[in-house]
C-alpha positions in Angstrom: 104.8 93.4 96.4 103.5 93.5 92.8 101.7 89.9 93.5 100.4 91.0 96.9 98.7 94.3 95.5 95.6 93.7 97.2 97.2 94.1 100.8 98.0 98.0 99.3 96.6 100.7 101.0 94.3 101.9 97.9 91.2 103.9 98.0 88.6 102.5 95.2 88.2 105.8 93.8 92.3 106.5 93.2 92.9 108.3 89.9 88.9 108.8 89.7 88.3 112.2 91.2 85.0 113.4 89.9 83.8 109.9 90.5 84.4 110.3 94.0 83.3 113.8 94.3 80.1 112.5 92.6 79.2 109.9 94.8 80.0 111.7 98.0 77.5 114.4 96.6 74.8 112.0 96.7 75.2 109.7 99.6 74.4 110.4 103.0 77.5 110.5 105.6 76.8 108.6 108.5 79.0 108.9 111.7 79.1 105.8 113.8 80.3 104.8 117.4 82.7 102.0 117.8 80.4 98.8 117.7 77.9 99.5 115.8 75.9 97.8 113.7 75.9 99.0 109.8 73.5 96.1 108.5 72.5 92.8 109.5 73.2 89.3 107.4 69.1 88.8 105.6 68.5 93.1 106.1 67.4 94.3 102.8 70.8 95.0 99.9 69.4 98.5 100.0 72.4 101.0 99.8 76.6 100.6 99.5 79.1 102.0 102.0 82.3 103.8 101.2 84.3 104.4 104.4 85.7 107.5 104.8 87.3 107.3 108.5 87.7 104.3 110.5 87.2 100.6 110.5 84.2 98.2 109.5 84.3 94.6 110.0 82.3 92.1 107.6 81.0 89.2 109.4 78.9 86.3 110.3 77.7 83.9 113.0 77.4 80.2 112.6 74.3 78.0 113.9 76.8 76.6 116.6 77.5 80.7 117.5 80.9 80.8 116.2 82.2 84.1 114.2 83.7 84.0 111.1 84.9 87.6 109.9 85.5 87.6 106.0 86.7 91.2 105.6 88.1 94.2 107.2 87.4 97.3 105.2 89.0 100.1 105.8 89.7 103.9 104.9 88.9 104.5 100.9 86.9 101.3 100.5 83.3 100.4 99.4 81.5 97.5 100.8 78.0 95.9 100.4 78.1 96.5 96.3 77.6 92.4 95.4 73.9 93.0 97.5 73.2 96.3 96.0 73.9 95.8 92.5 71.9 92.2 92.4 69.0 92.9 94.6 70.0 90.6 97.4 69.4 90.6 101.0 72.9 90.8 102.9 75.1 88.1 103.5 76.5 89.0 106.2 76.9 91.7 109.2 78.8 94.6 109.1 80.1 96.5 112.7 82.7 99.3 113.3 85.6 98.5 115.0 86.6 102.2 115.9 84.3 105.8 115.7 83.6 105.3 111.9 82.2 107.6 108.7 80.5 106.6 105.9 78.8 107.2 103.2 75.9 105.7 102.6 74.2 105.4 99.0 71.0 104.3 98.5 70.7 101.8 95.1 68.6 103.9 93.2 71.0 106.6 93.9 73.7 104.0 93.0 72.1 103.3 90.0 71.8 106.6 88.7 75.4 107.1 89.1 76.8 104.1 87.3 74.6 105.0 84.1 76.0 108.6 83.9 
């Protein structure tokens, strides 16, 4: 399982408590209904997600219509961080799968915490 570690159940703040506490302090926890949309692919890079309950699905829509879905994040894992951190408009969609939380945390916020 060693070479497979990135199947692992793993939340992105294991072994980094006051990390974690510190960046739930200063998001904004957002509960969600199953299918709905988190962001849009070309909606401003304006905030990172770590999901606290549920499921979030990372996707996007060809020109001929056809859906292409690149990750499933899940339970203890951050998402939209590549936007965020280099000013980028999204890439791609993002939806809940299931009644989701998450916290939301706007880049300036995001910003502030990385250079403590």
């Amino acid at each position: 399982m060693e070479n497979l570690w990135y199947l692992q159940d793993r939340d992105f703040f294991a072994g980094l408590e006051e990390q974690r506490q510190r960046f739930l302090q200063r998001a904004i926890l957002k509960t969600l209904p199953k299918n709905d949309i988190v962001f849009f692919e070309g909606d401003t890079g304006d905030s990172c997600f770590y999901v606290a309950s549920g499921l979030v699905r990372i996707f996007s829509i060809t020109d001929s219509g056809k859906e292409s879905i690149f990750f499933l994040r899940r339970p203890g894992e951050l998402f939209g961080l590549s936007e965020v951190l280099n000013a980028f408009p999204r890439r791609a969609n993002a939806q809940t799968l299931m009644p989701t939380e998450l916290y939301a945390m706007p880049s300036v916020e995001f910003d502030s915490l990385l250079a403590e």
